[in-house]
N, C-alpha and C positions, 0 to 999 in steps of 0.2 A: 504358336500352339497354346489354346487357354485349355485349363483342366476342367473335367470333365467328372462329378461326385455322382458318383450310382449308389442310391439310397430306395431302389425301388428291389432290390435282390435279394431282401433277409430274410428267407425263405428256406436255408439249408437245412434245418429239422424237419419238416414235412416233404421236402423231396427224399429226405434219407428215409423214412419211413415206409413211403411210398413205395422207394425203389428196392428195399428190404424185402417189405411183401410181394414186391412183384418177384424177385429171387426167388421165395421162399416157395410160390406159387409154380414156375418154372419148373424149380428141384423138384414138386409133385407131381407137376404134370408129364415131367422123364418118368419118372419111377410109373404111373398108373398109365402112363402111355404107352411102356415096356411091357404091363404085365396086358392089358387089352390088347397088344398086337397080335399074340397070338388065338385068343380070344375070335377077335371081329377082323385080323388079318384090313385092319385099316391102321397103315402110321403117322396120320396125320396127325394128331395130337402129340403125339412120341416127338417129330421134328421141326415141329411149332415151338413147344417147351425147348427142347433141346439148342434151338436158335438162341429163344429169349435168354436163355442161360449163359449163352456165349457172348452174348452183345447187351446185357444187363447192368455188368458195371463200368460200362464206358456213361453214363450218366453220373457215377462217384467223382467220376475227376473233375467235375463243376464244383463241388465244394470247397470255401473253402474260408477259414477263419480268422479271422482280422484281430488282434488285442489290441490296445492303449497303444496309444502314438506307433502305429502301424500303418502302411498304406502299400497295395498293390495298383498298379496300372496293367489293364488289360489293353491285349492289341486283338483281335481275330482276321488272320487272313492279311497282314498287316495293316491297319485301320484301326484306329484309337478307338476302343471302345469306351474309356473313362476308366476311374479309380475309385477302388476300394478304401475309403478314410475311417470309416464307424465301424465300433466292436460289433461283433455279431457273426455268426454262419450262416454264411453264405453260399447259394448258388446259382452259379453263371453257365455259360454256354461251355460245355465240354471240352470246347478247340479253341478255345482263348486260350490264351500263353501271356505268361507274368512276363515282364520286362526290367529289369535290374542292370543295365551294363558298368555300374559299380560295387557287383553285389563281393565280387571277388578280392577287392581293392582294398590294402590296408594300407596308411599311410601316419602311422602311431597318431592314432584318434582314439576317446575315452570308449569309445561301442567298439570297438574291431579286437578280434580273437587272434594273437598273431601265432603261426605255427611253421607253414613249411616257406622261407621267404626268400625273392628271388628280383637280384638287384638289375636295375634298367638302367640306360642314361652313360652318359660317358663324365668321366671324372669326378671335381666334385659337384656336380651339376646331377647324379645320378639319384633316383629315388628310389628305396626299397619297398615291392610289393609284396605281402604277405597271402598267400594264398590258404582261405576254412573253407573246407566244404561241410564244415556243421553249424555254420551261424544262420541268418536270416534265411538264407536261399534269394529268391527274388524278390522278399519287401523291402520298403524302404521304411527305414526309420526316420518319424519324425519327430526324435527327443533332439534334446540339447545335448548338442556335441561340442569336444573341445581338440580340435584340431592346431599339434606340436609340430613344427618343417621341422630343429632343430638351431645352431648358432648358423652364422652363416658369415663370413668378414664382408666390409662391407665401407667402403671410403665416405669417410665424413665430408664437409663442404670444405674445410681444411685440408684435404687429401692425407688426413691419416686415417690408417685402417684402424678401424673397431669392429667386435666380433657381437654379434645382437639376437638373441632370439624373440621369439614376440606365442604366445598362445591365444589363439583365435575363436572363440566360441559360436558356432552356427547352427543352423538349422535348417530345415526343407521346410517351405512356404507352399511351392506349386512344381507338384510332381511331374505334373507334364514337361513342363520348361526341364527339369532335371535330367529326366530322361532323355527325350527328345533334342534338345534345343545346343546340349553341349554330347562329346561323347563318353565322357566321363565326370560326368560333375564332382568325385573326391581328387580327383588328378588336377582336374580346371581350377576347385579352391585352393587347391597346394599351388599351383605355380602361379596363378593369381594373389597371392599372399605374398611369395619370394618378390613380384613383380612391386608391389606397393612396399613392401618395408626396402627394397633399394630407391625406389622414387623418393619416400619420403625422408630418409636418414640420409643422402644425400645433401637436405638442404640446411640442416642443423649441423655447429659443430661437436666436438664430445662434451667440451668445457663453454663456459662462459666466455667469447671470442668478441675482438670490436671490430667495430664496423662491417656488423654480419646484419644480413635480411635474414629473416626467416618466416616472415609474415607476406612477403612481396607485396610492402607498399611504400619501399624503397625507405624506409627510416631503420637506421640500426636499433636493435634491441638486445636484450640480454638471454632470447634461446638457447636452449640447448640440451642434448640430449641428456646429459644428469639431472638436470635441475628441471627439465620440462617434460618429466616421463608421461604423464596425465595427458598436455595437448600433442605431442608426439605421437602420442598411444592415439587419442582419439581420430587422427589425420587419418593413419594407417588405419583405422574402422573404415571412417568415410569415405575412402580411396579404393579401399578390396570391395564395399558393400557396390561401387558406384559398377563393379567390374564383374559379378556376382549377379545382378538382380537379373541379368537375361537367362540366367541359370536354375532360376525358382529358388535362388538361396537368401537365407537372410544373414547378416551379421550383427551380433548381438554385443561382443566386445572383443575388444582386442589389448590383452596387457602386454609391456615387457617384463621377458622372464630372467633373462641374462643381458648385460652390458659391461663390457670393459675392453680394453685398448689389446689388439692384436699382440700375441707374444712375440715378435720381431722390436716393436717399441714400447712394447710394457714396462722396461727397464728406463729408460730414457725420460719418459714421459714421469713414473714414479719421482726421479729428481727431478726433475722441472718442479714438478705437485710440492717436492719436500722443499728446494730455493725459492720457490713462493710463498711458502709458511713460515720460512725463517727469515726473511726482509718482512713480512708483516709485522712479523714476530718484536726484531728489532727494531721498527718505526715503531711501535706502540712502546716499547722498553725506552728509546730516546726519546718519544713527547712528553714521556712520563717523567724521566729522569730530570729532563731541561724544566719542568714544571715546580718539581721537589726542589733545584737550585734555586729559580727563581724566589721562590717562597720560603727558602732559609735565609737568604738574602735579603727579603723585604722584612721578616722577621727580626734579622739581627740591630738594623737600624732601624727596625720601628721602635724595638725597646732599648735603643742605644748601649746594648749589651757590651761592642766594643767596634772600635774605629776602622775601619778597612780602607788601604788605598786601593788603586787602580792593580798595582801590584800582585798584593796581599788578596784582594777578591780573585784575578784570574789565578791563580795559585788554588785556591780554595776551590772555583770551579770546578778548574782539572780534577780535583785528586777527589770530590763527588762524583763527576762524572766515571771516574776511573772505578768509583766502589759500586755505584749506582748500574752500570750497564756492563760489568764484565762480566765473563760466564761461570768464575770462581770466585770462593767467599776471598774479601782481600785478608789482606795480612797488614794490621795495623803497626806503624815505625810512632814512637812517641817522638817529639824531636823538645829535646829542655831547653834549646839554647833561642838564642834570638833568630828571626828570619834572612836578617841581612849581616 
């Protein structure tokens, strides 16, 4: 289905004019048709006017007016007539009929009115649809949307669960495809979305893991879903867009908005995160420590301050090391007497 721009129909103030006076004219020719009936006892006039009066404003319902980033698709008789893109009043064939089949559909996006909502789907797999009957009606909006599923859990490459949301920002490109081509294109980019952030989070793990691919070209690297929010993110663009374009949609970006570890192992995982910062913690405390002995030690005997044996040096090590890396201030013993 390619779309179809009607730019030849901007014409809605001179038919409404037109078709005003012809009212206008109708309403007089009842009223002077009425009073000459009895007159000239001819009521031809009288049921001529009288007709036009009745079937006068079925010519109104052709109009009809387009604003900024607005667009209607006309069908007549089922048969795509094209779409309305440009500002302007307009008028079209009377018995065209607008076509929206996601005009009702709310699926917490920045344009949608939510009010009376009413949940589909079975468990957590289900989607809430909000139903306005005073929003758009049949146009389609073609601003910039930002389309929220919510978190969703969701197994890393490591088979732990993380819980992810992602915010989608899109747009309508080609009306026809939207209409036509899916049966819902807000429903299509929602499950089209869930479908790409589990393909893609999939193959990352939450943390920095080894001997993980995540590039598939069989070399490990250091991906991963914290540290690689940016190529993450952009995968899951070019993954929904690639799923998307038969639908006349664009994708414009795709961030995450939430990220952290299932609450079944949030606890677990947090120690892990904390006995990893504290062996960092203490190898940098120990290469430190072991650096400071050294260097008191090359110190002593560089300025031949006093004699040390084999003894007397591991002695002195210990009780640096013991002041150097404990996790309390020590408690100094003076000792007066000799060492041995």
């Amino acid at each position: 289905m390619t779309e179809k721009i009607l730019t030849t129909k901007n014409n809605g103030m001179p038919v409404l004019l037109v078709n005003l006076l012809v009212l206008l004219a109708a309403i007089a020719g009842v009223v002077f048709g009425a009073l000459r009936w009895d007159e000239t006892d001819n009521p031809v006039l009288f049921f001529i006017s009288l007709v036009v009066l009745c079937v006068g404003w079925i010519p109104l319902l052709g109009l009809k007016i387009i604003r900024p980033q607005e667009a209607l698709v006309l069908t007549l008789f089922g048969k795509y007539e094209g779409t309305l893109r440009d500002t302007g009043f307009y008028w079209v064939n009377p018995f065209c009929s607008a076509i929206n089949p996601a005009a009702d559909t709310t699926l917490g996006q920045s344009s949608d009115v939510k009010k009376h909502g009413v949940k589909v789907g079975v468990a957590e797999d289900s989607v809430t649809m909000n139903l306005d009957t005073s929003g758009m009606g049949k146009k389609l909006s073609l601003k910039v949307m930002t389309l929220s599923n919510g978190q969703q859990k969701i197994n890393d490459c490591l088979g732990n669960p993380v819980e992810i949301g992602i915010a989608v920002t899109w747009r309508i490109v080609d009306t026809a495809k939207a209409v036509f081509n899916v049966d819902n294109y807000k429903e299509y980019l929602s499950l089209q979305c869930d479908s790409a952030l589990r393909n893609v989070v999939r193959i990352y793990p939450y943390d920095v893991a080894p001997n993980v691919d995540t590039t598939g070209d069989g070399v490990a690297d250091d991906g991963s879903l914290r540290g690689s929010s940016e190529v993450v993110a952009a995968r899951i663009r070019d993954e929904i867009q690639q799923r998307v374009t038969e639908a006349g949609l664009e994708i414009l970006e795709a961030r995450i908005t939430y990220l952290a570890y299932a609450p079944e192992i949030a606890a677990v995982m947090l120690q892990r995160q904390q006995a990893s910062a504290i062996i960092d913690a203490r190898k940098m405390i120990v290469e430190g420590a072991v650096g400071m002995v050294e260097m008191a030690l090359e110190r002593l005997e560089e300025n031949q301050t006093v004699e040390l044996d084999s003894e007397r040096k591991a002695a002195m090590v210990s009780n640096l090391l013991v002041v150097l890396c404990g996790n309390r201030d020590a408690q100094p013993i003076v000792n007066s007497g000799s060492l041995y």
